[in-house]
Backbone of each chain as ProteinMPNN parsed JSONL, in Angstrom:
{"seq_chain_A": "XXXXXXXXXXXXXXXXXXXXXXXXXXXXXXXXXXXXXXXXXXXXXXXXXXXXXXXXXXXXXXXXXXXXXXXXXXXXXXXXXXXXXXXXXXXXXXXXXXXXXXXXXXXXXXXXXXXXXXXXXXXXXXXXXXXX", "coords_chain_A": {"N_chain_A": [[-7.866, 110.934, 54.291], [-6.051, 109.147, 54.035], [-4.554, 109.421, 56.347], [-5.921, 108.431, 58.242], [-6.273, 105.913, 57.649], [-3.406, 104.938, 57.6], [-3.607, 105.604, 60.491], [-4.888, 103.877, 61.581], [-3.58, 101.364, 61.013], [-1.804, 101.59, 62.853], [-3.237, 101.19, 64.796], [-3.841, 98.792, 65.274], [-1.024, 97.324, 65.269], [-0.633, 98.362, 67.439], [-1.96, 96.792, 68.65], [-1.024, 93.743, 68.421], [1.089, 94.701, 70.214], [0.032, 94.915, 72.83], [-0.977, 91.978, 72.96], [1.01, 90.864, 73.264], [1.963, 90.877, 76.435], [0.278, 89.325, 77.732], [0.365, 87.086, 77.456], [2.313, 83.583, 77.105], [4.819, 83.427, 75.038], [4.045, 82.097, 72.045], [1.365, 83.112, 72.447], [-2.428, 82.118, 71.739], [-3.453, 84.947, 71.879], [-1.998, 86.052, 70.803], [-0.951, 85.091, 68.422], [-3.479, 85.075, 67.22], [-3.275, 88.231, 66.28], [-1.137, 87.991, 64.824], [-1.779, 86.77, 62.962], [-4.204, 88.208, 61.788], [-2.801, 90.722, 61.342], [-1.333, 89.965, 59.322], [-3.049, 89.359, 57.687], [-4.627, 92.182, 56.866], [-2.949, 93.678, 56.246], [-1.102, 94.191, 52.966], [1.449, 94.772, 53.351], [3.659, 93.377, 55.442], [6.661, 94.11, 57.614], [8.343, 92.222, 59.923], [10.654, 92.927, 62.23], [13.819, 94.188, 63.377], [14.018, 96.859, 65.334], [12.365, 100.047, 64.523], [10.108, 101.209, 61.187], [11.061, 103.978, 61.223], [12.924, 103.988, 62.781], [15.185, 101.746, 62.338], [17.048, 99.209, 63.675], [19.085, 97.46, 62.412], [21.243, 96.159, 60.251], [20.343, 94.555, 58.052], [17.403, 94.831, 58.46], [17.43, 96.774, 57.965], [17.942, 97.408, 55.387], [15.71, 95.996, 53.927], [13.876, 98.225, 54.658], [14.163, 100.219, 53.284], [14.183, 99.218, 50.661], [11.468, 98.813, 50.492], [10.862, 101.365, 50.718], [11.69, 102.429, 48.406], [10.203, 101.044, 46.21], [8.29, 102.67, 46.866], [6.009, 101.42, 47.945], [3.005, 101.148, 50.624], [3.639, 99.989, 53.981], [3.608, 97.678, 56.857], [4.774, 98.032, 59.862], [6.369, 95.627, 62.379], [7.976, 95.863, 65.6], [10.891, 93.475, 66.783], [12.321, 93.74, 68.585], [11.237, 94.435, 70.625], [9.513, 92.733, 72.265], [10.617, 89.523, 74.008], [9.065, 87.139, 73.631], [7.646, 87.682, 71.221], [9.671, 87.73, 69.273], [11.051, 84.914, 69.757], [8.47, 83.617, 68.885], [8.095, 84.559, 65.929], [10.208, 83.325, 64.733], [9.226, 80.695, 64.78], [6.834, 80.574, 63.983], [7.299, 82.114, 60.89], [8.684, 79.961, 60.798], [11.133, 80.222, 60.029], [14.457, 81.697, 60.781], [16.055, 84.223, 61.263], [15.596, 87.875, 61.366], [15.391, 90.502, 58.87], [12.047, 89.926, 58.847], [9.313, 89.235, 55.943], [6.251, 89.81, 55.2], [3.939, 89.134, 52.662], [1.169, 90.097, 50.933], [0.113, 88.253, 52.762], [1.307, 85.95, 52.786], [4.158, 84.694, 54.119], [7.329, 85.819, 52.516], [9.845, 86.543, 52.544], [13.083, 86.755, 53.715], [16.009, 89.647, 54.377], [17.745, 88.944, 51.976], [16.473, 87.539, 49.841], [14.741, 89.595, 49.654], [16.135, 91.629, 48.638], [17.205, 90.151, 46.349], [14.626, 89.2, 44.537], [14.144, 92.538, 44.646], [15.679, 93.47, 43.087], [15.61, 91.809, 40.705], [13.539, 92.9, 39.588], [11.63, 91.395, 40.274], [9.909, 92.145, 42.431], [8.788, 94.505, 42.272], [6.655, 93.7, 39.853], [4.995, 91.613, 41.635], [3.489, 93.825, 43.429], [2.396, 95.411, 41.902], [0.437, 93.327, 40.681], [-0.514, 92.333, 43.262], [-1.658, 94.673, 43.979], [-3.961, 95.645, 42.132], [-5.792, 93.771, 43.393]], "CA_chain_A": [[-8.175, 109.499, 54.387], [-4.362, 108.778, 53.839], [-4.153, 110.012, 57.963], [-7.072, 107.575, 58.934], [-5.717, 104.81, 57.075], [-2.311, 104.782, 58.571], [-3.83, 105.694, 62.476], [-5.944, 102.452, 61.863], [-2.795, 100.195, 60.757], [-0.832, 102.104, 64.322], [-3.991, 100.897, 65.996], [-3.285, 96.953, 64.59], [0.388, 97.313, 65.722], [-0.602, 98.177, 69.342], [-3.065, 95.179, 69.317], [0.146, 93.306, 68.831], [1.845, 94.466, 71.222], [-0.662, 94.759, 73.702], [-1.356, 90.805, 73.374], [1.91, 89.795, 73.355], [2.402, 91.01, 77.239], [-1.052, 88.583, 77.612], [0.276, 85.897, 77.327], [3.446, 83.448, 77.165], [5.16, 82.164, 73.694], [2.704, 82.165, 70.768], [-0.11, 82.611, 72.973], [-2.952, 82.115, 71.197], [-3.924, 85.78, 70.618], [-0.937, 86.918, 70.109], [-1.009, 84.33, 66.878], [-4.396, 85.857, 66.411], [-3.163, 89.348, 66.369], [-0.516, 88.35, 64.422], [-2.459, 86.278, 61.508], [-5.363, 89.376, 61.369], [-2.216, 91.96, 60.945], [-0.681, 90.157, 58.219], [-4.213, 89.545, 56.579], [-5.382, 93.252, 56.793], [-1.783, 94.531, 55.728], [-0.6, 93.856, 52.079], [3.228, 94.59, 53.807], [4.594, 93.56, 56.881], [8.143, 93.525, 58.028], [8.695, 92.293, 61.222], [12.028, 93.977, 61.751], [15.062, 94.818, 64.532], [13.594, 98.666, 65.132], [10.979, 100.223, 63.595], [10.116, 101.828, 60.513], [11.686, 105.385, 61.315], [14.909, 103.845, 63.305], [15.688, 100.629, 62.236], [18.267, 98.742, 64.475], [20.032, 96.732, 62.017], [22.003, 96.943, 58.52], [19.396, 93.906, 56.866], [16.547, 95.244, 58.772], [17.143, 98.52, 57.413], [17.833, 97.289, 53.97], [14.407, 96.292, 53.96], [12.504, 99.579, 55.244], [14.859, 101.41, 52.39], [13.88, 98.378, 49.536], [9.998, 99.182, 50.483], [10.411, 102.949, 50.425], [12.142, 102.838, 46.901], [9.295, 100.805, 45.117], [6.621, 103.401, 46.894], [4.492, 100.375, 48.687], [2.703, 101.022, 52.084], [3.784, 98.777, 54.197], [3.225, 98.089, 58.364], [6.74, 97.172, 60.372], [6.187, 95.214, 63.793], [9.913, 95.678, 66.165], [10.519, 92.208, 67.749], [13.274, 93.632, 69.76], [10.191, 95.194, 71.881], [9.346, 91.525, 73.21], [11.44, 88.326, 73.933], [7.986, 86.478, 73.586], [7.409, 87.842, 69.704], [11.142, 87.819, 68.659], [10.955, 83.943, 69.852], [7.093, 83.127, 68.602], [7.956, 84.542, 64.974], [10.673, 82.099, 64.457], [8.498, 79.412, 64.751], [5.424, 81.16, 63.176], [7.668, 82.035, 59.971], [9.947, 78.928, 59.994], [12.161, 81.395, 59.6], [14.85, 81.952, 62.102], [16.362, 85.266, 61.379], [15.115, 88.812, 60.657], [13.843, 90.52, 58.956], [10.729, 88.885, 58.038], [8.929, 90.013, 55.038], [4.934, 89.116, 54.576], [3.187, 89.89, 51.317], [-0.398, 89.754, 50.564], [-0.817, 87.373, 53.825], [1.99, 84.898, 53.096], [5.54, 84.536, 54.03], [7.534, 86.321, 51.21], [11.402, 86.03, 52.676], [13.996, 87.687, 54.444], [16.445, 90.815, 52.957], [18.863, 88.725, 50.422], [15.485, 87.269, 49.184], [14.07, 90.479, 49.16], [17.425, 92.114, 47.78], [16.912, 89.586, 44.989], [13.431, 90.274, 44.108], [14.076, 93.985, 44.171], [16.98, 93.703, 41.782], [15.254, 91.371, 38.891], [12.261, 92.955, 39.03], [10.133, 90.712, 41.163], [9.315, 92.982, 43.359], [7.655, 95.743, 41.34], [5.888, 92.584, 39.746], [3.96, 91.418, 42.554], [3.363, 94.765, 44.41], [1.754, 95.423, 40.764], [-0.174, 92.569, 40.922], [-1.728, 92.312, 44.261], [-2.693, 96.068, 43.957], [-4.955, 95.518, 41.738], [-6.762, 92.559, 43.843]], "C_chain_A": [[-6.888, 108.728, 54.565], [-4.075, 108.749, 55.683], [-5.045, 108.699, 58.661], [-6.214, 106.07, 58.841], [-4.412, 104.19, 58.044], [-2.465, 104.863, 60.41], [-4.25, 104.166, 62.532], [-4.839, 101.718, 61.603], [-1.77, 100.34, 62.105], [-1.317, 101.161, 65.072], [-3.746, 98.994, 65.768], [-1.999, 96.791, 65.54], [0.246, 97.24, 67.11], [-1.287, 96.926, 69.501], [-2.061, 94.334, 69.522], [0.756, 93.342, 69.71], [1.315, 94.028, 72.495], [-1.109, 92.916, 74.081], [-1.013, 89.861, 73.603], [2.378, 89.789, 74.948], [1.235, 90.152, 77.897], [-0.84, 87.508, 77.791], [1.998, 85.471, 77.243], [3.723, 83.247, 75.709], [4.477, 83.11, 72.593], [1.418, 82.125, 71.728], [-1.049, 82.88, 71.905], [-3.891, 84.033, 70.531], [-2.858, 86.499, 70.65], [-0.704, 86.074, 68.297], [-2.149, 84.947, 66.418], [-3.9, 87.439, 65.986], [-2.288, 89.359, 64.933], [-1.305, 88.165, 63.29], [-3.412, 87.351, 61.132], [-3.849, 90.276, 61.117], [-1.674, 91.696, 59.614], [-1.785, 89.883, 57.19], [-4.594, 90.481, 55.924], [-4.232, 94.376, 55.613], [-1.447, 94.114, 54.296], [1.168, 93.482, 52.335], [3.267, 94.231, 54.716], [5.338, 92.576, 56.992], [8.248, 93.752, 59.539], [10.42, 92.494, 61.26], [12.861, 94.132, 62.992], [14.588, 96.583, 64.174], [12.599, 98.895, 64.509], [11.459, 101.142, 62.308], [11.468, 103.386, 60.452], [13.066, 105.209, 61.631], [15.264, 102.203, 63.128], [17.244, 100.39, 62.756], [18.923, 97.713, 63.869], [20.343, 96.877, 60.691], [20.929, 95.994, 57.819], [18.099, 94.288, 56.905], [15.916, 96.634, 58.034], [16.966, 98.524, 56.008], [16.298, 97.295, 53.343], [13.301, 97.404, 53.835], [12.723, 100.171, 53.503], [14.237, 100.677, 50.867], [12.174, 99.243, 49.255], [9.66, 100.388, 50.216], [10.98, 103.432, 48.831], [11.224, 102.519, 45.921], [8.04, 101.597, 46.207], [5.756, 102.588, 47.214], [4.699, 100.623, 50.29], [2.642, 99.596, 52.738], [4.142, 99.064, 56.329], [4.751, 97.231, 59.032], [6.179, 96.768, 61.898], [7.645, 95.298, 64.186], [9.461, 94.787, 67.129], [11.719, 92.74, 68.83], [12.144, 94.041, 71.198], [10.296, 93.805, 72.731], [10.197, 90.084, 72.846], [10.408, 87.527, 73.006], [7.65, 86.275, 71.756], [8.916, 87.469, 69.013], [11.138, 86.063, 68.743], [9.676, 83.749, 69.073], [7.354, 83.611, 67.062], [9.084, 83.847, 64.306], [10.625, 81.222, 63.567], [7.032, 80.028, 64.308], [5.799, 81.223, 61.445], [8.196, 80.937, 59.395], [10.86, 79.767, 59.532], [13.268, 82.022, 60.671], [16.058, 83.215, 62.172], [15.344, 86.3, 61.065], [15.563, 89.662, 59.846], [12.659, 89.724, 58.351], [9.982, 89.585, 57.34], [7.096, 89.248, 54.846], [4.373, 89.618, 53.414], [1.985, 89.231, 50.79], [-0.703, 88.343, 51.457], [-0.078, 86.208, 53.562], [3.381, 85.432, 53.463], [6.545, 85.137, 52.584], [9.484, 86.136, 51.924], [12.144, 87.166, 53.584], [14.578, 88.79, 53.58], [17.472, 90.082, 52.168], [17.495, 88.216, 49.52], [14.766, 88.725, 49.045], [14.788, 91.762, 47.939], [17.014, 91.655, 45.809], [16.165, 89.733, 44.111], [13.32, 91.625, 44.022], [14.857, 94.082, 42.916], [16.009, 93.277, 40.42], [14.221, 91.907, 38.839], [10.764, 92.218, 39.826], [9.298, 91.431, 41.937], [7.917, 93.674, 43.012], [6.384, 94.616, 41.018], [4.984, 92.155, 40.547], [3.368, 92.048, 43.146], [2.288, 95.139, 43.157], [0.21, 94.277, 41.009], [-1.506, 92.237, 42.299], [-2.542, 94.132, 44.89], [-3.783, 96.09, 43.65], [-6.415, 94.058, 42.113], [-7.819, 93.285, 44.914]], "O_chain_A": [[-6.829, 107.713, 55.26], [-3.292, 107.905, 56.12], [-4.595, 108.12, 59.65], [-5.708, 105.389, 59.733], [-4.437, 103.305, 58.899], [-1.74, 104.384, 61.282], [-3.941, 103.406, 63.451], [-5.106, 100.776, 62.35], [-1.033, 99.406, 62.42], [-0.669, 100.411, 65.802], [-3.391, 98.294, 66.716], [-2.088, 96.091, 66.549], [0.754, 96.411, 67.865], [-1.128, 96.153, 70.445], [-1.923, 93.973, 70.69], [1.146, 92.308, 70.251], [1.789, 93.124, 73.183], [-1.48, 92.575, 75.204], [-1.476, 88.76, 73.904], [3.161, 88.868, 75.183], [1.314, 90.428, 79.095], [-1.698, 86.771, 78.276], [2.885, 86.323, 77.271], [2.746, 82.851, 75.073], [4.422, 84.324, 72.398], [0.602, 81.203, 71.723], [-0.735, 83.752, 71.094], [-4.518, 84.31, 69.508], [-2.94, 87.717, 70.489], [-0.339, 86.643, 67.269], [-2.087, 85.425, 65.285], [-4.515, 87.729, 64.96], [-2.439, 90.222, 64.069], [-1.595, 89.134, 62.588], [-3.469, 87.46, 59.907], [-4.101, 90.651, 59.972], [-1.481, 92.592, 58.792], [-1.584, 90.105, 55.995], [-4.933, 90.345, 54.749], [-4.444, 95.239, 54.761], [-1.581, 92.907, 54.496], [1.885, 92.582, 51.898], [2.615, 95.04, 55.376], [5.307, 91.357, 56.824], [8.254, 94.786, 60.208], [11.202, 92.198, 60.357], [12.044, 94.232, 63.907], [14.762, 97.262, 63.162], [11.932, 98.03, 63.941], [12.564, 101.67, 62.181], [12.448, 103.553, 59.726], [14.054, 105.791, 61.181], [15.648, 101.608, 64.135], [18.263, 101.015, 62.462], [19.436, 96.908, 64.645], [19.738, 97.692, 59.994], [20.446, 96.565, 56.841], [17.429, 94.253, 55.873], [14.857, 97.187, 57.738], [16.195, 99.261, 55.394], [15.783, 98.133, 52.603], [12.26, 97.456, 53.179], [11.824, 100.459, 52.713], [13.849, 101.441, 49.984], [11.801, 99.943, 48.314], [8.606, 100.725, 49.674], [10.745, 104.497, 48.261], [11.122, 103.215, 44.911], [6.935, 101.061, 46.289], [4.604, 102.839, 46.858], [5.689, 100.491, 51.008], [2.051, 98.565, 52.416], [4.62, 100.031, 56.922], [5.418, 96.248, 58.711], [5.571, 97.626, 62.537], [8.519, 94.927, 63.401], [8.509, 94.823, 67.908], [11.945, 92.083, 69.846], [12.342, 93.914, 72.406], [11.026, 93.725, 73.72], [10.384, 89.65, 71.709], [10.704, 87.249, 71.844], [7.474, 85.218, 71.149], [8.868, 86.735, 68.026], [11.24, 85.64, 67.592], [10.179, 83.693, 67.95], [6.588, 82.865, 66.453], [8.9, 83.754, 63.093], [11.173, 80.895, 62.514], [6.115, 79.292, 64.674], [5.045, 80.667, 60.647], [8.302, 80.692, 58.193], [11.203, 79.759, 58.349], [12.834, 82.897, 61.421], [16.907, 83.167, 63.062], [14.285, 85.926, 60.562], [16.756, 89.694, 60.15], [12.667, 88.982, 57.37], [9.743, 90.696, 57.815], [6.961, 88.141, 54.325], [4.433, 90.844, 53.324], [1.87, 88.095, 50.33], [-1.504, 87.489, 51.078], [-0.618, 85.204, 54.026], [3.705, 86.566, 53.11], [6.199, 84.617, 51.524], [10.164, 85.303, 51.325], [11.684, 88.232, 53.994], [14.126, 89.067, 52.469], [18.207, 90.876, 51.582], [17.539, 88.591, 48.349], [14.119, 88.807, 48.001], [14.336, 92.41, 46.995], [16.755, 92.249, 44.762], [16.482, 90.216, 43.023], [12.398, 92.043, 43.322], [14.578, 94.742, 41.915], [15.716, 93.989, 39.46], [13.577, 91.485, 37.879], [9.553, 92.43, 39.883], [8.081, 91.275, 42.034], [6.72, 93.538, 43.266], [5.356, 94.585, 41.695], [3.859, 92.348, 40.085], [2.457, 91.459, 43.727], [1.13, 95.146, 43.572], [-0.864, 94.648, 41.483], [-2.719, 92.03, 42.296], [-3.396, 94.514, 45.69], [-4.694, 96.418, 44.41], [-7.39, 93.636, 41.491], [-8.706, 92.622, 45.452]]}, "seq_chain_B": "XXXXXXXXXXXXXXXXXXXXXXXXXXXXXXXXXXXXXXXXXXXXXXXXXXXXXXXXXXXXXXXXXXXXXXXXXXXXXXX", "coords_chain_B": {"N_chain_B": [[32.885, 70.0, 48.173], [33.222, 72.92, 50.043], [35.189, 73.429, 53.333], [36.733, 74.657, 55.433], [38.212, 75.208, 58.117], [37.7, 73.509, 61.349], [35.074, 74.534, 62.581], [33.824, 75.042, 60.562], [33.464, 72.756, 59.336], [32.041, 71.283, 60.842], [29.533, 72.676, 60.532], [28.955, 72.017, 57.208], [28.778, 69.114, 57.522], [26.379, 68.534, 58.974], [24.979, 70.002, 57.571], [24.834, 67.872, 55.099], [24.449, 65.571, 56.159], [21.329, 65.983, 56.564], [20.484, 66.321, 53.856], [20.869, 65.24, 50.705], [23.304, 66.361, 49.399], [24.519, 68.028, 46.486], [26.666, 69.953, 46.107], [28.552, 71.591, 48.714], [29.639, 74.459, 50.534], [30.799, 76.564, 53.094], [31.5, 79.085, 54.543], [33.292, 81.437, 57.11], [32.63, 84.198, 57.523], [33.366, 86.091, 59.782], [35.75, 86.836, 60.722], [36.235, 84.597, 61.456], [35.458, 84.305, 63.909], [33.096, 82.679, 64.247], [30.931, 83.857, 63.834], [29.742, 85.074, 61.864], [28.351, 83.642, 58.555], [28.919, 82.13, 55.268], [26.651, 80.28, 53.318], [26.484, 78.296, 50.944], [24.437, 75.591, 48.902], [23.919, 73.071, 47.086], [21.505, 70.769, 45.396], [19.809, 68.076, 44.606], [17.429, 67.741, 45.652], [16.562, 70.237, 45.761], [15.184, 71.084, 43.951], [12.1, 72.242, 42.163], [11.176, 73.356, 44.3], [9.73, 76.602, 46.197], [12.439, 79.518, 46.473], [12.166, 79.81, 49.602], [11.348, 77.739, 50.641], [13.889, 76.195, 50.008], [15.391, 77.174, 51.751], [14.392, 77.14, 54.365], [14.36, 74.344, 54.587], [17.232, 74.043, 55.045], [18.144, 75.456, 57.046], [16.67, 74.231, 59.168], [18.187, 71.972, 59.867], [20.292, 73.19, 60.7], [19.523, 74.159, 63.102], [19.953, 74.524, 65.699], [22.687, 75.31, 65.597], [22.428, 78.169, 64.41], [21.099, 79.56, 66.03], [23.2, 80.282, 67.524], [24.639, 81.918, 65.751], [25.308, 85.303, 64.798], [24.227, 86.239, 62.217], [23.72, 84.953, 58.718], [24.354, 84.244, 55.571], [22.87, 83.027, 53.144], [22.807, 80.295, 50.287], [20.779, 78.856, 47.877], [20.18, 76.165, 45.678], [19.761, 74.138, 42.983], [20.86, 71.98, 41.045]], "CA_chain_B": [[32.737, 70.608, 49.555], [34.721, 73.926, 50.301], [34.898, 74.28, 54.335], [38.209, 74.298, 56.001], [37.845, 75.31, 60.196], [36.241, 72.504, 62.272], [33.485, 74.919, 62.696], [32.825, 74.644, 59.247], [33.052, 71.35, 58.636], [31.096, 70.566, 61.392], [27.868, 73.076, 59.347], [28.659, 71.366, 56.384], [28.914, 67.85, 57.917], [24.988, 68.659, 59.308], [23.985, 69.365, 55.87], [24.971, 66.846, 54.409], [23.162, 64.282, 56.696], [20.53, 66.123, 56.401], [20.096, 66.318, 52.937], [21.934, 64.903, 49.798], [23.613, 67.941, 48.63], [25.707, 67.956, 45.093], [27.89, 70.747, 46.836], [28.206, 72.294, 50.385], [30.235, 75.626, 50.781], [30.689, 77.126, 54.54], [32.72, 80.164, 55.48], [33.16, 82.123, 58.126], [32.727, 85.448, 57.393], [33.572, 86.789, 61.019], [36.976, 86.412, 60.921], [36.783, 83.169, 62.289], [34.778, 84.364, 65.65], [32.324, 81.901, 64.218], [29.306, 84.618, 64.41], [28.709, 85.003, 60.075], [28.882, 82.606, 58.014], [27.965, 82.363, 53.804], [26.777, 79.033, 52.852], [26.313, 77.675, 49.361], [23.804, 74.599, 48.841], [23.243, 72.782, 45.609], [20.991, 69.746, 46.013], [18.814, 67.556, 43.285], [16.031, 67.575, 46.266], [15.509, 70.903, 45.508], [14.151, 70.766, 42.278], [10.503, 72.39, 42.221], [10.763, 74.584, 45.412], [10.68, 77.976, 46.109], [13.395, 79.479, 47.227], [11.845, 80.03, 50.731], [11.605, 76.251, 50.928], [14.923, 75.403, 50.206], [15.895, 77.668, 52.916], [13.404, 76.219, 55.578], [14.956, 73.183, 54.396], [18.89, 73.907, 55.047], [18.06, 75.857, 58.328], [15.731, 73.473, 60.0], [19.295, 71.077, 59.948], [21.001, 74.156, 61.485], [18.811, 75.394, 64.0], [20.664, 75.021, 67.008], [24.051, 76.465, 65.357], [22.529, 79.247, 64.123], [20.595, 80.301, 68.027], [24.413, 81.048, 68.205], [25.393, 83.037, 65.181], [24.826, 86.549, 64.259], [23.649, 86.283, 61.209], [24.157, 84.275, 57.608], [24.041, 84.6, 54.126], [22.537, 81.468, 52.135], [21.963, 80.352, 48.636], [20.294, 77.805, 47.661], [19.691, 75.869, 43.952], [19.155, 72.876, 42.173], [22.049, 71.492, 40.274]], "C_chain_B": [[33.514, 71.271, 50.101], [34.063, 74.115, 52.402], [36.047, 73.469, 54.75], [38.198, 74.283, 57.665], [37.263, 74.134, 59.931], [35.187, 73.01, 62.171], [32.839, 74.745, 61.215], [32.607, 73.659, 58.617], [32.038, 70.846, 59.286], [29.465, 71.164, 60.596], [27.991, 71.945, 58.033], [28.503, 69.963, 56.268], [27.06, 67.912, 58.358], [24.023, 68.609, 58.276], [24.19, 68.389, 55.406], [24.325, 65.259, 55.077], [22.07, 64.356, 56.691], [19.333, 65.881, 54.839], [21.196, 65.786, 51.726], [22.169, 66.398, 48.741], [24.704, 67.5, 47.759], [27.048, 68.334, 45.941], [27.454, 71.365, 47.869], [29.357, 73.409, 50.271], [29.898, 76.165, 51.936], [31.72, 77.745, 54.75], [32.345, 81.24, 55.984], [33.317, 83.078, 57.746], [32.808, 86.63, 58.095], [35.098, 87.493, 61.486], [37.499, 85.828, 61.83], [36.341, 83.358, 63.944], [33.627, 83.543, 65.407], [30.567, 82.538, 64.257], [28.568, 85.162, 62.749], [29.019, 84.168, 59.282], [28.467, 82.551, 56.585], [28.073, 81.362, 53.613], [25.998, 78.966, 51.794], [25.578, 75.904, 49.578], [23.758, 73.736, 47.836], [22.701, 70.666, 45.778], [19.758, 69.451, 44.946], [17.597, 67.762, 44.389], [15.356, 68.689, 46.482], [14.886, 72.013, 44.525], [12.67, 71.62, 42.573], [10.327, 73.31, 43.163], [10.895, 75.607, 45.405], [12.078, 78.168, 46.877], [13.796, 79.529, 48.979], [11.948, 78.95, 51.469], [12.431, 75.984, 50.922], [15.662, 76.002, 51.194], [15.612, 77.005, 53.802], [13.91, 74.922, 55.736], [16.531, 72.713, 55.148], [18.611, 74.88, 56.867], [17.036, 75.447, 59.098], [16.826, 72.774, 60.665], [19.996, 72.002, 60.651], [20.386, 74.646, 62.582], [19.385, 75.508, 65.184], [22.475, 75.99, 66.44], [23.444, 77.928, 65.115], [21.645, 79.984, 64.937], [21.966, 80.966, 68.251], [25.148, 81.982, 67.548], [24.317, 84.317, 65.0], [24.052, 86.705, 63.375], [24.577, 85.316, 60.162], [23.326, 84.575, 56.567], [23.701, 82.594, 53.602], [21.905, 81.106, 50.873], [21.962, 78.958, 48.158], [20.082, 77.457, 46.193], [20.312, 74.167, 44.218], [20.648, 72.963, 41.233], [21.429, 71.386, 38.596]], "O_chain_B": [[34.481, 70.774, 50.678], [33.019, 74.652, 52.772], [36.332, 72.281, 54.596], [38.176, 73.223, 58.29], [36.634, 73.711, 58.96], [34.225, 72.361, 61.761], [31.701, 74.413, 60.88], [31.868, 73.487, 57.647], [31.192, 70.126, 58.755], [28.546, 70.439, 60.216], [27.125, 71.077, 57.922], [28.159, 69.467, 55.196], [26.479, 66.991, 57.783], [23.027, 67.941, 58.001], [23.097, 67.836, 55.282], [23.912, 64.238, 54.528], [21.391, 63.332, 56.772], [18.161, 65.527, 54.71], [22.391, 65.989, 51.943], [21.573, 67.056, 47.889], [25.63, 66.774, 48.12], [28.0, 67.649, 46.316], [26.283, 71.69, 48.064], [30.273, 72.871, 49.648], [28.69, 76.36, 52.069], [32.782, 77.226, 55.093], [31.409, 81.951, 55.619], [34.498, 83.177, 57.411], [32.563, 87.763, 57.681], [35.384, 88.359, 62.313], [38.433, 86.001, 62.613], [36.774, 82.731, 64.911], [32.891, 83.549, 66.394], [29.497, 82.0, 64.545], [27.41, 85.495, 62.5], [30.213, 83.87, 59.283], [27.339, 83.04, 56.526], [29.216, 80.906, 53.59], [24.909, 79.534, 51.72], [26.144, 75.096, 50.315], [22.534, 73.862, 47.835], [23.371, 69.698, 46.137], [18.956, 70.29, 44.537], [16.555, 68.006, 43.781], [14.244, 68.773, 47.002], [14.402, 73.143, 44.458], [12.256, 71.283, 43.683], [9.411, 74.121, 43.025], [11.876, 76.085, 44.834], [12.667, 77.371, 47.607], [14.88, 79.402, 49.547], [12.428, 78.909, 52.601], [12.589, 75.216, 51.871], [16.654, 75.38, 51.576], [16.428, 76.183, 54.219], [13.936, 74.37, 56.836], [16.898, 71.629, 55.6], [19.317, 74.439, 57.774], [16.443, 76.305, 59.752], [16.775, 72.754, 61.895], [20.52, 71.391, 61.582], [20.826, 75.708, 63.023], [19.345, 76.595, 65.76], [23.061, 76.968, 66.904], [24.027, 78.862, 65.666], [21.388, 81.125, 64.552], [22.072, 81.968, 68.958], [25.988, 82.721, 68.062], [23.087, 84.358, 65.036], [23.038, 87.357, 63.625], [25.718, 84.936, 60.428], [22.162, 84.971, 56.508], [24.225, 81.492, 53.763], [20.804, 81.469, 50.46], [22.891, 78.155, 48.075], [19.808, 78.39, 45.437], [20.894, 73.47, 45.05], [21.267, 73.974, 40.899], [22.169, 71.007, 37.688]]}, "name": "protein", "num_of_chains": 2, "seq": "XXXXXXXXXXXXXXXXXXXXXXXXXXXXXXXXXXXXXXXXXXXXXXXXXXXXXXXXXXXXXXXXXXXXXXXXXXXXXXXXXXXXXXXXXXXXXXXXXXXXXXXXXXXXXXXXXXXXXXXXXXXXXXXXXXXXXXXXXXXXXXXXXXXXXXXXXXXXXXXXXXXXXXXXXXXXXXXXXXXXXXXXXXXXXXXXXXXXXXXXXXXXXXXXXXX"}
């Protein structure tokens, strides 16, 4: 079920991509694609690289933060498209990466996530919206 | 208000119109190629926010400088 689970959060990721070549900007379903991925997902870091090869030292900090507290979590790479790398920006208000979502809001970049790993926050909320 | 370069006076000259900040701190952490920068905030207006907000806050006032840097470090608080 663990195999299913993860094919079905792959199959999310391509919808992404697939809807960002659809359209210009924020087209409208690429905002849909995005708002259903970070609904469905408890994690996602939109990120420089992906999961496996992350292409940057804060990007990476990230993957490495998420794999130390043991939470599944889905990585979108904006270097794939100009279109997304521009449109999450201005979707996050947020104008570096990486971008961190948690339980379907905005949760911060990696010194904010740095931070929260260190005191404890982290564990704390990952705790928390488990059990929701 | 610690920022010595032009370039950094001119960031900390942005905040500060932007927002009434206690203290402003801006340095270049590139060695002066102007591409990292660590800035320090401290500002009564932001009292009550998270910390996500007082970011959104201090890089809304930056947004065209920082289309041009690499990356930055920023920390934000309440006096």
């Amino acid at each position: 079920m663990q195999r299913a689970g993860s094919q079905q959060q792959t199959r999310r990721s391509t919808v992404v991509v697939k809807a960002m070549f659809a359209g210009q900007g924020m087209a409208p379903q690429l905002k849909g694609a995005i708002d259903n991925l970070i609904q469905s997902n408890k994690i996602v870091v939109f990120m420089k690289g992906t999961k496996q090869f992350p292409q940057c030292g804060f990007s990476n900090t990230v993957v490495q933060i998420l794999r130390n507290v043991d939470a599944p979590f889905e990585t979108v790479n904006i270097l794939e498209n100009e279109a997304l790398r521009t449109g999450m920006k201005e979707y996050s208000q947020w104008p570096t990466f990486p971008q961190v979502y948690i339980d379907g809001e905005f949760f911060g970049g990696c010194d904010i996530m740095i931070e929260a790993y260190q005191s404890g926050e982290l564990t704390e909320l990952l705790e928390r919206i488990k059990n929701e | 208000m610690t920022a010595e370069t032009e370039a950094e006076k001119n960031i900390a000259a942005k905040i500060q119109a932007g927002l009434n900040a206690q203290s402003i701190s801006v340095a270049d952490t590139s060695g002066g190629c102007g591409a990292m920068y660590s800035i320090q905030v401290v500002s009564e207006e932001f009292k009550g926010m998270s910390i996500v907000k007082q970011h959104q806050l201090v890089t809304k006032l930056l947004k065209e400088q920082i289309a041009e840097w690499h990356g930055f470090q920023l920390v934000t608080k309440a006096p």
